[in-house]
SERO-4910 file (N, C-alpha, C, O; in steps of 0.05 Angstrom, whole numbers):
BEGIN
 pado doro    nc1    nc2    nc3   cac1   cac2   cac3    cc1    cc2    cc3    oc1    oc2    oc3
  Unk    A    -52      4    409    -27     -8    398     -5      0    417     -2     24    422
  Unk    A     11    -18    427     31    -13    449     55     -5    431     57     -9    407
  Unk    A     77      9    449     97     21    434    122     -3    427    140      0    410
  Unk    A    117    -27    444    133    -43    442    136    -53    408    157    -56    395
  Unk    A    101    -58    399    111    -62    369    111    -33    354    131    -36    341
  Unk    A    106    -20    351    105      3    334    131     21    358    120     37    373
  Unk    A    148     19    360    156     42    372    168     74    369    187     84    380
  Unk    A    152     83    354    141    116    354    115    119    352    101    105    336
  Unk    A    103    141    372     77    144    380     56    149    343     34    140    338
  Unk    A     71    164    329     58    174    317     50    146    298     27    143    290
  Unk    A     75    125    289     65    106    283     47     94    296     28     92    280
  Unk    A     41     86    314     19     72    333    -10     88    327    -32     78    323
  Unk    A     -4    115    327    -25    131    332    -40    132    300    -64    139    298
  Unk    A    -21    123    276    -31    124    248    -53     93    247    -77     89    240
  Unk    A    -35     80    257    -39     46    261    -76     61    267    -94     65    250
  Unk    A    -77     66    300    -94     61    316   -112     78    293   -132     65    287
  Unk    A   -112    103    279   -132    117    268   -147    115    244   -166    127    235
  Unk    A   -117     82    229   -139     84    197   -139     43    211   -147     35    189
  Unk    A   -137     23    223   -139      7    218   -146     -2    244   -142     12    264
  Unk    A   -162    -38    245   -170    -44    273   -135    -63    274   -126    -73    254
  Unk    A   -124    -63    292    -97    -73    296   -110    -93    310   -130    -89    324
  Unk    A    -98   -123    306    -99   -147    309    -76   -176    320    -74   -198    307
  Unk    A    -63   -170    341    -38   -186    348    -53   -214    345    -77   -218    353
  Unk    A    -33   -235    331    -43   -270    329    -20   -279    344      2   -270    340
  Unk    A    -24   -292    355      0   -310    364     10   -327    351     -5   -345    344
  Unk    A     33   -328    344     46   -350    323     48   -373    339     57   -392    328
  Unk    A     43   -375    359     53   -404    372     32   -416    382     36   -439    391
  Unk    A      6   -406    383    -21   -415    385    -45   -409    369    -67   -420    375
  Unk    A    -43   -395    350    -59   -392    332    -60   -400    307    -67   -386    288
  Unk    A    -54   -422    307    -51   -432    277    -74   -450    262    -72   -469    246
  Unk    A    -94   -438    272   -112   -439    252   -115   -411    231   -122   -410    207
  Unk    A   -106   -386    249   -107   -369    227    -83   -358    217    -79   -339    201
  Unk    A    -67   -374    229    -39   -380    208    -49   -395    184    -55   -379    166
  Unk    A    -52   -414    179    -56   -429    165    -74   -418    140    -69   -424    117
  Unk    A    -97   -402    147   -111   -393    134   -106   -362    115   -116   -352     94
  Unk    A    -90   -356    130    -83   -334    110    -54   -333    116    -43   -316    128
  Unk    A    -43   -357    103    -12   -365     95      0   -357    112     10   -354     90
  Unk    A      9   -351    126     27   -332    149     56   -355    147     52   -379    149
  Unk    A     78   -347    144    100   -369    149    123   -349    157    144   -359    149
  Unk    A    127   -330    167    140   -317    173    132   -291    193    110   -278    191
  Unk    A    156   -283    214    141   -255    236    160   -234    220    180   -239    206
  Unk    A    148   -210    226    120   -212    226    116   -207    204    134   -202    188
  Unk    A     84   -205    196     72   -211    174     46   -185    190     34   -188    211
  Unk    A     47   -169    177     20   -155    178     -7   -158    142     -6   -148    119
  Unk    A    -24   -175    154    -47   -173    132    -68   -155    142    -77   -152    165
  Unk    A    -75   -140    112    -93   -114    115   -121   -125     99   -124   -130     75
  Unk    A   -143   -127    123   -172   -146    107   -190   -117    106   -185    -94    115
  Unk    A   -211   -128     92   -231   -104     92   -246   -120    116   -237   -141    126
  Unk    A   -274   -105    125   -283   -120    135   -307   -146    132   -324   -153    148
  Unk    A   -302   -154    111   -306   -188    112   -286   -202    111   -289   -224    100
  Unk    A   -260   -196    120   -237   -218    116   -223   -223     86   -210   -243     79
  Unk    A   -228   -204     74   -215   -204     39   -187   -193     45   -187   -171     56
  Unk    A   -158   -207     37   -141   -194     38   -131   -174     15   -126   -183     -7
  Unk    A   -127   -140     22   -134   -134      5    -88   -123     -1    -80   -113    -22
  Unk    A    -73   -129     22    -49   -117     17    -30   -135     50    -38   -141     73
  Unk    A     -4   -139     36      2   -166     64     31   -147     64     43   -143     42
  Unk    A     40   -140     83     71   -131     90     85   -159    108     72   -170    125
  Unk    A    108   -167    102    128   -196    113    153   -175    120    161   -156    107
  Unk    A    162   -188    149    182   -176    157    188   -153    173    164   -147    178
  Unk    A    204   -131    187    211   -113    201    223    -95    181    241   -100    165
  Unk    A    203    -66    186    222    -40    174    219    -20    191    202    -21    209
  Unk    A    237      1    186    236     23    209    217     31    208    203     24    189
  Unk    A    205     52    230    189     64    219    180     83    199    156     88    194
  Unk    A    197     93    191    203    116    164    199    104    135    189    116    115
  Unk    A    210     72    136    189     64    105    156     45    131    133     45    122
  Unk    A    159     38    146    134     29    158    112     44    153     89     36    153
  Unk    A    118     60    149     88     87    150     83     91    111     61     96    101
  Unk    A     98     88    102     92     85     75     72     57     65     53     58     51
  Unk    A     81     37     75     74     18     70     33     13     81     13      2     71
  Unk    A     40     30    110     13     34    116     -7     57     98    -30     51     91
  Unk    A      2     76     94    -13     90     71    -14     71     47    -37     72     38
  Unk    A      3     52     31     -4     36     11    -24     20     16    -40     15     -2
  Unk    A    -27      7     45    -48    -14     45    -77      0     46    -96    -13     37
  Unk    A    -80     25     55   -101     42     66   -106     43     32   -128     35     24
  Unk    A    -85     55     10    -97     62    -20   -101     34    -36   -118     34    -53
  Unk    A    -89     14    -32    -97    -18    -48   -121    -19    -28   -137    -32    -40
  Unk    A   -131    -13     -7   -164    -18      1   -178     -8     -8   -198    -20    -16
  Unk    A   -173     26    -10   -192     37    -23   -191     24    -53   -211     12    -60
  Unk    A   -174     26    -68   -169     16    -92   -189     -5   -106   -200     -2   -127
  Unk    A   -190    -28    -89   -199    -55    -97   -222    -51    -79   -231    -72    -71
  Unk    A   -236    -25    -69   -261    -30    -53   -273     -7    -77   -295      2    -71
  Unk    A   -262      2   -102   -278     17   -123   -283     50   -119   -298     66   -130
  Unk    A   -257     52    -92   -261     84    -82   -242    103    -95   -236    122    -82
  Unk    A   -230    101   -122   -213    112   -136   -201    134   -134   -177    133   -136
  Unk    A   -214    161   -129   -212    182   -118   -195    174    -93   -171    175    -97
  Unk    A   -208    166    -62   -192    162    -40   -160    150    -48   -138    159    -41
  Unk    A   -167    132    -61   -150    113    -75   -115    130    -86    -92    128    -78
  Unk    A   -126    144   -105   -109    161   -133   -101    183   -105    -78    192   -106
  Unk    A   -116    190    -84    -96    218    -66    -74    197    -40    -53    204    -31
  Unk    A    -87    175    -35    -67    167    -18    -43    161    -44    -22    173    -43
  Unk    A    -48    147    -63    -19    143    -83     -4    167    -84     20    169    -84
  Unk    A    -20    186    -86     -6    210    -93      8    214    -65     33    212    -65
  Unk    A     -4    221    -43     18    217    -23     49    208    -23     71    219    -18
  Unk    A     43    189    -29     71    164    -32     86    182    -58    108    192    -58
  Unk    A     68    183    -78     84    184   -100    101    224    -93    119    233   -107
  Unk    A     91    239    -70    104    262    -72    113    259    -43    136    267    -38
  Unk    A    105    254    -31    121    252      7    137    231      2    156    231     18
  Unk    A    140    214    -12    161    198    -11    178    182    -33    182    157    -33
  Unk    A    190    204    -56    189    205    -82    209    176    -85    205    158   -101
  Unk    A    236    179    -60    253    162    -67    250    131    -66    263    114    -77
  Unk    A    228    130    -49    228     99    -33    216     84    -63    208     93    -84
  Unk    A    220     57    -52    216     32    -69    188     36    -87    186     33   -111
  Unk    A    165     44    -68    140     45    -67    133     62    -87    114     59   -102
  Unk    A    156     88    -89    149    115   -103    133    102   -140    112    111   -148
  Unk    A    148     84   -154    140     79   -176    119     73   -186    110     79   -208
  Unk    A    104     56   -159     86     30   -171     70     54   -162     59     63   -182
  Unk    A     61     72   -138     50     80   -132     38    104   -154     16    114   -153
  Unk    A     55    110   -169     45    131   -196     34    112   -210     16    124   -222
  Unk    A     33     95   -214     36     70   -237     -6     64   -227    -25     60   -242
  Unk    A     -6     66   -199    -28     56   -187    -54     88   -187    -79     90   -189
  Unk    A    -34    106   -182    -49    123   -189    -56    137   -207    -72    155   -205
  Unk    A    -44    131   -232    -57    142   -261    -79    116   -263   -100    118   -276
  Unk    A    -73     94   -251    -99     75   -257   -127     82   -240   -150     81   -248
  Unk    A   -121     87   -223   -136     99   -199   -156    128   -215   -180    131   -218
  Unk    A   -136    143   -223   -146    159   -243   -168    149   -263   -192    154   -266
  Unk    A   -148    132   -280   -168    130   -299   -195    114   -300   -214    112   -316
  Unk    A   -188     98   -270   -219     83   -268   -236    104   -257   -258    104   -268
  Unk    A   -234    121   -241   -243    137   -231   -272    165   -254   -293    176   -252
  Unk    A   -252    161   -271   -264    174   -302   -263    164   -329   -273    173   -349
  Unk    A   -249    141   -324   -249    134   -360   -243    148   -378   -254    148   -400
  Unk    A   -212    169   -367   -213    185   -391   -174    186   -390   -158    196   -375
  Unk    A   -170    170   -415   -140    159   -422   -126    176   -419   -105    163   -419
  Unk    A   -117    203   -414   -102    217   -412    -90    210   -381    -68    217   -373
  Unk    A    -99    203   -375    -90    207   -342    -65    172   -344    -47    166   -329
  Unk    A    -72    161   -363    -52    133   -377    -38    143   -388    -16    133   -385
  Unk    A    -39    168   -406    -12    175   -415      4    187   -409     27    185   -419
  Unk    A     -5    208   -387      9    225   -369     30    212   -344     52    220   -337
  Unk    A     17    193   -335     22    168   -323     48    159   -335     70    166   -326
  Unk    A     40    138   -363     69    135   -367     93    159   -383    117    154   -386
  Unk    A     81    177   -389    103    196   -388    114    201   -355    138    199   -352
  Unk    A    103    205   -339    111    215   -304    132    195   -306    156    202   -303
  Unk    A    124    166   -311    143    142   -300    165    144   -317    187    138   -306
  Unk    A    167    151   -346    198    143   -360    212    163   -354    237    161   -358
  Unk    A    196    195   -340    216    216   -324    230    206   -317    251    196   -325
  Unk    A    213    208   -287    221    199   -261    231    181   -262    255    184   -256
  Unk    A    225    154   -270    235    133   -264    240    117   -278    234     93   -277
  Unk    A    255    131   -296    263    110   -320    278     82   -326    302     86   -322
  Unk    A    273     58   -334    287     33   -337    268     18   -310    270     -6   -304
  Unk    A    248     37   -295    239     22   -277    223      3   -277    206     13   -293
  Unk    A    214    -20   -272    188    -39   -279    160    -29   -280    142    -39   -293
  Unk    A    161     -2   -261    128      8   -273    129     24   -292    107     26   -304
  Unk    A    154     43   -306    146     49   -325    153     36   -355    153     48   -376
  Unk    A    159      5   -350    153    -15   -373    127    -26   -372    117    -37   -391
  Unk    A    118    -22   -354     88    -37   -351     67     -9   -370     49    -11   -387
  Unk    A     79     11   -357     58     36   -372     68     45   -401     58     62   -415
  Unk    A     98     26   -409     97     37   -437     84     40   -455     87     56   -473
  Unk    A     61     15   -450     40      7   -480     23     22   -478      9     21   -498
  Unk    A     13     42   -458     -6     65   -454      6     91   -477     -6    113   -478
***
């Protein structure tokens, strides 16, 4: 991964260690524009490997929320690939390295679910939405976890 798009090493170096990095050309590749919607740069989509999209970032951020967003795609893979455990410690990441950002909510929200698929055992739903009307009260994930 060149520094030109990622430019801090350590971003590049996260890029290069959990994902295969993939430049398309927007001005000649539009067959796989087309195919996995792309209508705007940039657009990073995160596939497993058969091509399932499992998490899509649109647009430019620094790198300080960039690197969040890449731990989110790494835990919605594990997530929706049934690895709950991997899943519930990257959320947790987010949800304590980076309490303030946007991400911080949904990411508790994802990992008491992460939790509880992981064991099937509801407490980890109610703990969950108690964490969220703390922390983050009036927020949309912890209206989603009220009925828990």
């Amino acid at each position: 991964m060149d520094a030109v798009t990622y430019p801090k090493q350590e971003i590049a170096d996260y890029v290069n260690e959990n994902f295969v990095a993939w430049r398309v050309n927007y001005n000649t590749e539009t067959r796989l524009l087309r195919r996995f919607i792309v209508f705007w740069t940039p657009t990073l989509i995160f596939l497993d490997p058969k091509g399932n999209e499992h998490y899509r970032l649109l647009g430019f951020l620094p790198p300080d929320l960039f690197v969040i967003h890449l731990i989110y795609a790494r835990a919605m893979i594990a997530f929706t690939s049934r690895k709950y455990e991997q899943s519930a410690e990257l959320f947790e990441t987010i949800a304590n390295d980076y309490p303030h950002s946007e991400e911080a909510p949904q990411a508790v929200y994802f990992r008491g679910v992460a939790r509880y698929k992981a064991t099937e055992d509801d407490a980890y739903l109610d703990e969950t939405a108690s964490e969220l009307s703390e922390r983050f009260p009036g927020s949309e994930w912890a209206m989603r976890a009220s009925i828990w």
